[in-house]
C-alpha positions as CSV (number, residue, x, y, z in Angstrom):
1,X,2.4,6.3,5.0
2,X,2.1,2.8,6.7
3,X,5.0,0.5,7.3
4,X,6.3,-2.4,6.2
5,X,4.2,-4.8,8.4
6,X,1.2,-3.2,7.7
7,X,1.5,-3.8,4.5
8,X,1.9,-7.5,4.8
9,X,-1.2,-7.6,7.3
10,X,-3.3,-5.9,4.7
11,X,-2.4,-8.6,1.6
12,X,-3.6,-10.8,4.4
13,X,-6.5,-9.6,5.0
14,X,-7.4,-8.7,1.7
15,X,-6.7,-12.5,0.4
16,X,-8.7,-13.6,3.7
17,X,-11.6,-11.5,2.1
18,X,-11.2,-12.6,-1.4
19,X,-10.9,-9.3,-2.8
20,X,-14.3,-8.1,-1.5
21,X,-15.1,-4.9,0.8
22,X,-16.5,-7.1,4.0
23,X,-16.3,-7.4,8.1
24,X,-13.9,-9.9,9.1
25,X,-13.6,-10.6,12.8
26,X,-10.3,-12.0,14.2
27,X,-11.2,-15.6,15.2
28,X,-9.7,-18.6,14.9
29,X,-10.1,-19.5,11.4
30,X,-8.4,-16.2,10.6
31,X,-5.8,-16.0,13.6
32,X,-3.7,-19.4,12.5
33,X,-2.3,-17.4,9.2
34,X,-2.0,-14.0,11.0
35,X,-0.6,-15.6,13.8
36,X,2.4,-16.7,11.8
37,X,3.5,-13.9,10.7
38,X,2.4,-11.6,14.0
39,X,2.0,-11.8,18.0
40,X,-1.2,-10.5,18.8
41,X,-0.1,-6.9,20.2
42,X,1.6,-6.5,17.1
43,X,-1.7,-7.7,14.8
44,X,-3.3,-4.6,16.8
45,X,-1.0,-2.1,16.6
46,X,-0.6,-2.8,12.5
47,X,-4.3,-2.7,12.6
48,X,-4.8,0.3,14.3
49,X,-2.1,1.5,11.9
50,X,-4.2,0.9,8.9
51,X,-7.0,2.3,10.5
52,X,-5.7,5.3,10.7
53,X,-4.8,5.6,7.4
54,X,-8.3,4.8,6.6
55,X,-7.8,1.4,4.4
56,X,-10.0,-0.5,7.1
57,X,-12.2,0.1,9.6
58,X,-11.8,-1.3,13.3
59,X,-14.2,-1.8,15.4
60,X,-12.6,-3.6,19.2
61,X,-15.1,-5.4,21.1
62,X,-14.8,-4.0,24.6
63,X,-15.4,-7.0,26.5
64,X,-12.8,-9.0,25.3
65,X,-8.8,-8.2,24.4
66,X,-8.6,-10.8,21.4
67,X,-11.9,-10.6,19.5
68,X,-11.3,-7.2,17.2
69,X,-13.8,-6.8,14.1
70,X,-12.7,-5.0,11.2
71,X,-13.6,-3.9,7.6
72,X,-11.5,-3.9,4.3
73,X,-12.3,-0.3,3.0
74,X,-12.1,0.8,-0.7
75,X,-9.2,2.4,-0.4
76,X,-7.7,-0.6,1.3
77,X,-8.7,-3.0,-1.3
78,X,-7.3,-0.7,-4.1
79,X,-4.3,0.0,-1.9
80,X,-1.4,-2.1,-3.9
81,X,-2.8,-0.6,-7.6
82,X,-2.7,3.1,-6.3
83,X,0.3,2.3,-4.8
84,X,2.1,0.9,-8.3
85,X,0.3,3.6,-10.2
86,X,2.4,6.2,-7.9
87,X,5.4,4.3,-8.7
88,X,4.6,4.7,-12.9
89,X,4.0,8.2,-12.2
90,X,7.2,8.7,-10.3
91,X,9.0,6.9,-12.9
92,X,7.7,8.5,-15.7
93,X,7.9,12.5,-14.3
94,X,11.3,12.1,-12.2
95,X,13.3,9.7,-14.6
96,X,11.7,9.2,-18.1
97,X,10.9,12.9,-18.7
98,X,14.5,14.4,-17.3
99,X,16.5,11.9,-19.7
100,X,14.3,12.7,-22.5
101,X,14.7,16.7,-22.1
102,X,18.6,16.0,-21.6
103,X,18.7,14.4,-24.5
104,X,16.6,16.8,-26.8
105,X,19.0,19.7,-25.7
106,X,22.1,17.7,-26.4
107,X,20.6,17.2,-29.6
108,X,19.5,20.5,-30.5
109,X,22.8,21.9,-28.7
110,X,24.9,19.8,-30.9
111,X,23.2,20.6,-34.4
112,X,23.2,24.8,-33.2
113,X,27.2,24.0,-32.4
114,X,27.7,22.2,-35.9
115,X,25.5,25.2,-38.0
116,X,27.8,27.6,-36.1
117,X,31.2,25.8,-37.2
């Protein structure tokens, strides 16, 4: 599960890649709209954070503290449609199919009760 911010960094960089799996490095063509949003420890540690969940792959250039390359995995880029998928699924087996077997039952309840009467 990633948080919040994460999630905004990845919409980022997936609009930053135009919807393609690529390397992106954080330069300054890239830093002005992450910047806006993030401070640079905080860009690392959402990052890192998606790293770890495996939606893109970092790669920090040891010489340097700013310059951090990273790639937009698969599962990044189809992150949001897997994501709303879940959220059909959970509607559908946790809300949709409880209210319809409620109301078959009452139904079939209610016709037993009125054969019975």
């Amino acid at each position: 599960m990633i948080t919040r911010n994460s999630r905004k960094l990845l919409k980022i960089i997936i609009k930053i890649s135009n919807n393609k799996i690529s390397r992106l490095s954080y330069n300054h063509t890239y830093s002005t709209s992450i910047e806006k949003i993030f401070f640079q420890d905080e860009f690392r540690l959402y990052l890192s954070e998606l790293d770890s969940a495996g939606l893109v792959k970092l790669r920090i250039v040891p010489d340097t503290t700013i310059c951090v390359d990273f790639a937009l995995t698969f599962q990044g880029l189809r992150y949001f449609a897997w994501r709303a998928e879940r959220f059909k699924q959970f509607l559908f087996t946790s809300i949709f199919i409880p209210i319809l077997v409620s109301a078959v039952t009452s139904i079939v309840l209610f016709w037993i009760n009125k054969l019975l009467i």
